[in-house]
N, C-alpha and C positions, 0 to 999 in steps of 0.2 A: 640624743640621737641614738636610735637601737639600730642594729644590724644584728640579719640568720647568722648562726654559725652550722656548716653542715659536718657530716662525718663522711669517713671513705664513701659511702653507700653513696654518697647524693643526698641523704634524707638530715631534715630538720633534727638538730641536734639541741638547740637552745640559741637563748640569745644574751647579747652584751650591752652594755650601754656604751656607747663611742664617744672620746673627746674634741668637743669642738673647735680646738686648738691647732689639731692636727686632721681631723675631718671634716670640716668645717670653712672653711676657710674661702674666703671669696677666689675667683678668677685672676690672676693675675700676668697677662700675658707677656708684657715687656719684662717681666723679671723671670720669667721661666724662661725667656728665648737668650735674654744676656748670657743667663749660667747655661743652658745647654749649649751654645755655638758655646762658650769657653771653654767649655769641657771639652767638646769636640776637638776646637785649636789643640790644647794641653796634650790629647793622644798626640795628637798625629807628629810624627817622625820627622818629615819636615827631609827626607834623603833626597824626594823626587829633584832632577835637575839638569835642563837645559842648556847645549849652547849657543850662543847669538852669533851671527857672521861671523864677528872678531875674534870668535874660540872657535870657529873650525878652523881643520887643517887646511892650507891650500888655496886657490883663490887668490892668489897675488898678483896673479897673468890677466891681462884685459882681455875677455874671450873673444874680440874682436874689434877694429879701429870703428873710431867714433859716428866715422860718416861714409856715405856710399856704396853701403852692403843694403840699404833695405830693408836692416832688420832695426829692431827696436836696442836703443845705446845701454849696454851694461857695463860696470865696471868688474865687475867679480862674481865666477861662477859659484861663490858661495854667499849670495845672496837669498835670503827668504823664499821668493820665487823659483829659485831651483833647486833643482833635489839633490839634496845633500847638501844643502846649505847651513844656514845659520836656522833659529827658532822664534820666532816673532811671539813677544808676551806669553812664554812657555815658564812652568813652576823654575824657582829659581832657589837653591839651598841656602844662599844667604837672606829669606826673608821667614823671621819671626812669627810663630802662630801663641806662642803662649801669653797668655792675658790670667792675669791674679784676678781670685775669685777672693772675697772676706769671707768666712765661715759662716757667719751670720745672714749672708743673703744665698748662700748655696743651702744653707740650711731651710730657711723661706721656702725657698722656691720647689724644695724637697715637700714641705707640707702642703704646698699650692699644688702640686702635681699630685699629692693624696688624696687631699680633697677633692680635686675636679675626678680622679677615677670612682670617686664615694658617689658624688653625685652622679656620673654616666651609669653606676651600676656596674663599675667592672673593677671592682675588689669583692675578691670570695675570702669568706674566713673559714678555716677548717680545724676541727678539734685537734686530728691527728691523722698522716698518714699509716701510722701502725704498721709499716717496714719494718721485720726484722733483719731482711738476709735482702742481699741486691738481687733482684729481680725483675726488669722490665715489665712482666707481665705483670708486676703487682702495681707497678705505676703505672700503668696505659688502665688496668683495670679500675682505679681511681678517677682519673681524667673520663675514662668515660660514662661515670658513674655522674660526675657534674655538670656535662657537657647536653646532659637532658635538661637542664635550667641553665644552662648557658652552653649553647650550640657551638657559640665561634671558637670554643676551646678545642676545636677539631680545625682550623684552620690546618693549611701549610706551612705558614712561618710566622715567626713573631706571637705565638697564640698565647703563650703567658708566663710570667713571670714570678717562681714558685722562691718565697721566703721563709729562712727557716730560724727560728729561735737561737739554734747552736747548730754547731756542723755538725752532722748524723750521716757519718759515711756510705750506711746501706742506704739511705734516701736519695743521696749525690748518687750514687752507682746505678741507679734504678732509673734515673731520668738522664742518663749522661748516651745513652742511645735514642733519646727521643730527640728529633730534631729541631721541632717547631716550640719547645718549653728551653728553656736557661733556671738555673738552679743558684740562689745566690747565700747570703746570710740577713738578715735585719738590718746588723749594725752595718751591710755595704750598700743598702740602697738608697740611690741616687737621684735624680731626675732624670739623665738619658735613660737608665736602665726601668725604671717605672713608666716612662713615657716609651717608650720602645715596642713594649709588650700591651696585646690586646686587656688580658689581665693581668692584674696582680693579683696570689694567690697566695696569701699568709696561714703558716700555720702557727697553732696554738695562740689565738689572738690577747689570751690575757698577759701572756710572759711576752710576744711581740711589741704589745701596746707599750705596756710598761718600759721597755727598752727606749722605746721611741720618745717616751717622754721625759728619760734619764738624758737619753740623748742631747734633747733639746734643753734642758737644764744645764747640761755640762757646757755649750757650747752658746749661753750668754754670757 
């Protein structure tokens, strides 16, 4: 399996041979969707929190006898139905979002989500940004250098997912004003965060790959 590799320019820089281990790799949608909603669970905080009738204040007084008004029988103004009542089936802090992931199937699920971006055609591999000094204009001038063989990297949001070998500070500072790109390392990508973004955009693909497949070694 060969894949371009481009440079800043946008232009044909050479190419690599890709492993089918990690590129390769069939479809696999119930195991992509297990690890990503876990992941999701695992963020989230879990503070949001509702009260039910019996945790409002107040509401002990029958807003009115049972018969001969007319109106419809309540017992308590802090009922669902009225305002300022209790919360019917509202987020509750005592319930659990976290669910254990095995390392071995979050890992899977990381190369089944590389793969299926190999096959859509929405992994770029680039030699080098060649940022010395943080500059914005030097990262926008990149992006749209590639964006002539891949258009949607001019989206508004979510447009791609830029990987980088080693943390290179002038490269972070260069993209940390762009809105629609996220900036990460190799050794942190994940499933939500590859699935998230329209591309994934790795740089230096041969000291990338390599990572990824120490990776995957260390973590049978």
């Amino acid at each position: 399996m060969d894949a371009v590799i481009y440079n800043n320019k946008g232009e044909k820089a050479g190419t690599i041979e890709l492993p089918t281990n990690i590129f390769g790799l069939p479809w696999n949608a119930d195991l992509v969707h297990q690890v990503v909603t876990s992941m999701q669970g695992n963020a989230r905080k879990g503070t949001a929190h509702t009260k039910q009738r019996g945790e409002v204040r107040g509401g002990g007084k029958k807003p009115w006898k049972q018969k001969g008004t007319g109106r419809a029988r309540h017992g308590s103004s802090r009922s669902p139905l009225w305002r300022g009542g209790g919360v019917t089936h509202g987020p509750r802090k005592e319930k659990i979002y976290i669910r254990k992931i095995n390392q071995k199937v979050r890992q899977k699920a990381l190369l089944v989500a590389l793969s299926r971006k190999m096959k859509d055609g929405e992994i770029i591999l680039l030699d080098s940004f060649k940022i010395e000094e943080p500059k914005t204009r030097s990262a926008k001038s990149v992006l749209l250098a590639l964006s002539k063989k891949f258009p949607k990297l001019t989206k508004a949001r979510n447009a791609a997912l830029i990987a980088l070998p080693t943390k290179h500070a002038p490269t972070l500072k260069s993209f940390r004003n762009i809105g629609n790109v996220d900036v990460t390392e190799v050794r942190n990508l994940n499933p939500v965060s590859v699935l998230a973004s329209k591309y994934l955009l790795i740089e230096d693909p041969a000291v990338s790959i390599e990572m990824l497949l120490q990776k995957q070694v260390t973590k049978k």
